[in-house]
N, C-alpha and C positions, 0 to 999 in steps of 0.2 A: 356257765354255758355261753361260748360265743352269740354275740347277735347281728344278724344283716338284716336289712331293708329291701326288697324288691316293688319293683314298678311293673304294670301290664306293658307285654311286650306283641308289637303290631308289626313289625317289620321281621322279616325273614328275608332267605336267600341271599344272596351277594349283596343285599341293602342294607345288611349287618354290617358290614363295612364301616357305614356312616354312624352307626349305634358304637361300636367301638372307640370312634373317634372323638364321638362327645364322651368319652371315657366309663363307659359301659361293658360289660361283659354280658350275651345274651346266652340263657339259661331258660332247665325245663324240668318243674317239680313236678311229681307226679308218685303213687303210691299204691297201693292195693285196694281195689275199688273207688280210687277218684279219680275224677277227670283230669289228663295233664294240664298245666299253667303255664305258657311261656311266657315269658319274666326276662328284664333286664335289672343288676346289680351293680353297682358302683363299683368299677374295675378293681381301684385301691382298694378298697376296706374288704371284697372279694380273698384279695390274695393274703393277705392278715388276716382274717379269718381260715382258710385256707392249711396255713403254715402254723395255725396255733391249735385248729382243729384234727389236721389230716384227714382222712375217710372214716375215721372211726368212734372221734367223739359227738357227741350232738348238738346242732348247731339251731339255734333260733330263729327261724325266717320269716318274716314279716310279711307277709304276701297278701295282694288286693282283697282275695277271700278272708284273711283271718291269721293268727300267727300259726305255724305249725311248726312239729320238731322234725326237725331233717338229719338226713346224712348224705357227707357230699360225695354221690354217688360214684361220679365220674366227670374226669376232666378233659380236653380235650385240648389240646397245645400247637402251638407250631414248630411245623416240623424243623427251621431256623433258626427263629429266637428262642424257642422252647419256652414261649409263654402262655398263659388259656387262653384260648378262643371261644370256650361255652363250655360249659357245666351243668350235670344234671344233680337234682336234687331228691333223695327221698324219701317221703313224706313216712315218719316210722308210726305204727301203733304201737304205745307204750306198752299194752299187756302182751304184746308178740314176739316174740324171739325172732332175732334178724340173726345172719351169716356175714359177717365182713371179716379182713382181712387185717391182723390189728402188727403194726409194725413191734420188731425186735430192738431191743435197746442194750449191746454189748456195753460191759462194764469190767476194766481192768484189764483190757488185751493185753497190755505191755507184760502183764505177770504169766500169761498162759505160755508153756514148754520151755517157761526162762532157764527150768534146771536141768532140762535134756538139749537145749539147744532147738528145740520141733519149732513148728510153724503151725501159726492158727489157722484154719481155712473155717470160714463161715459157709453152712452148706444151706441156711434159710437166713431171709430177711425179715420176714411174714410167716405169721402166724394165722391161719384160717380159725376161728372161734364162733361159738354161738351162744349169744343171752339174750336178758332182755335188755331194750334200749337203754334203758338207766344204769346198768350195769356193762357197759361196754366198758373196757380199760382203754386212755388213749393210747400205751405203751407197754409193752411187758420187757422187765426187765433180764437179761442173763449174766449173771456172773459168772464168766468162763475162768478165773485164776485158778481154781484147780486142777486147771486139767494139764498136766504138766509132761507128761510122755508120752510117744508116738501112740498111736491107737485111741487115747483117753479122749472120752466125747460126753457130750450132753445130747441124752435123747427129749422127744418132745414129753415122754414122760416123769421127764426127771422135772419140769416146771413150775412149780406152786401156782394154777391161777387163781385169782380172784373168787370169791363165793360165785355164785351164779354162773360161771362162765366154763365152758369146756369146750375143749379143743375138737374139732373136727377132722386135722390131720392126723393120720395114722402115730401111733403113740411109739411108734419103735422107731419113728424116721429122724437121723439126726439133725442136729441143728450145728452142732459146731462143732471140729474134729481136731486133734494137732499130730499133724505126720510130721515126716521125720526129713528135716534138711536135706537133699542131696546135694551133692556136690560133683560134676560133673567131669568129667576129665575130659581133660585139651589133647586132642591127640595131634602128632605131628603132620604136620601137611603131606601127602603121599608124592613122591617123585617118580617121574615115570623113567626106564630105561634111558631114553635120549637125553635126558636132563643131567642124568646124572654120568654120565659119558663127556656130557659137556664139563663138570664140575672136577673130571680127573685131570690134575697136573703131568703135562706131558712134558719131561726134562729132554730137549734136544742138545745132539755130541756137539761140543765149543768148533767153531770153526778154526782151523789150523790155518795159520802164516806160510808162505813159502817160505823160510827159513826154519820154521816148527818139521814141515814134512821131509825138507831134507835130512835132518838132524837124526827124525825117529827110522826114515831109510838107513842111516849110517850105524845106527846103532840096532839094526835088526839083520845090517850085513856082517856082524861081531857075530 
């Protein structure tokens, strides 16, 4: 289990600002029957925890109160740099089944509709589940390589989860499909009447010599 450190946090509003810059991230645990805690974390060790936890495994948080197990709830980013700007944290009881959202791990796309020529299309990323905290999976794996012609898909109930753990998403909804390559036809650019008036070779009669027109007068007085 990942672990962070949190400090009491006294500063709100746009004076968060200054809390970031001493290299902070301001945050707000809080759970089912307890009082929220606003808290600041060390930015770094934040975002490494973060990227090795996701939302979905549990994360050890050290807080002024007492350690508790969390899940990181929710983040909040900028809309720019796409970095957090605050995070919530929540506080799980171990004997309670929580609802998160446990990400999809494709394996071997390169081999799915390799023998019809199809295309994979992922139609989920996320997985909605319910267990108890100790049993949350950080990831659930798919092995999509057999699914190899148009039509062939993996439903959410075709998935092996984990003991404890069941899906919440409708069981017939799919997750991953391979339709069938199209190929598009190029049709030719449309020419309108005038254009193509312009494009007809007009052979104008050679112009004739006065010595030419006398000749062919002489020879049409024959």
């Amino acid at each position: 289990m990942e672990v962070l450190t949190a400090r009491p946090r006294t500063i709100f509003g746009k004076s968060v600002k200054n809390l970031r810059n001493e290299g902070f991230l301001p945050a707000v645990a809080y759970g089912k029957g307890l009082a929220s805690e606003h808290i600041a974390v060390p930015y770094g060790e934040f975002v490494k925890v973060w990227k090795a936890a996701g939302e979905s495994s549990l994360v050890l948080l050290k807080l002024p109160t007492g350690e508790k197990s969390v899940l990181v709830h929710d983040v909040a980013l900028d809309p720019i740099k796409n970095t957090p700007v605050h995070a919530d944290f929540y506080v799980v009881d171990m004997k309670r089944e929580v609802e998160v959202d446990v990400p999809l791990e494709f394996t071997r796309e390169a081999d799915a509709g390799k023998a019809s020529g199809g295309i994979l299309v992922k139609v989920m990323h996320e997985l909605k589940v319910k267990s108890l905290p100790g049993s949350l999976p950080h990831s659930l794996v798919v092995d999509v390589s057999h699914l190899q012609n148009p039509k062939d898909a993996i439903f959410v109930r075709d998935l092996v989860l984990p003991d404890g753990v069941a899906a919440i998403t409708d069981t017939n909804e799919i997750i991953a499909i391979v339709e069938e390559q199209k190929v598009e036809a190029v049709e030719a650019p449309a020419v309108s009447e005038e254009d193509a008036l312009k494009n007809i070779e007009v052979i104008k009669p050679e112009k004739k010599t006065e010595g030419q027109e006398e000749e062919d007068a002489s020879v049409d007085a024959k």
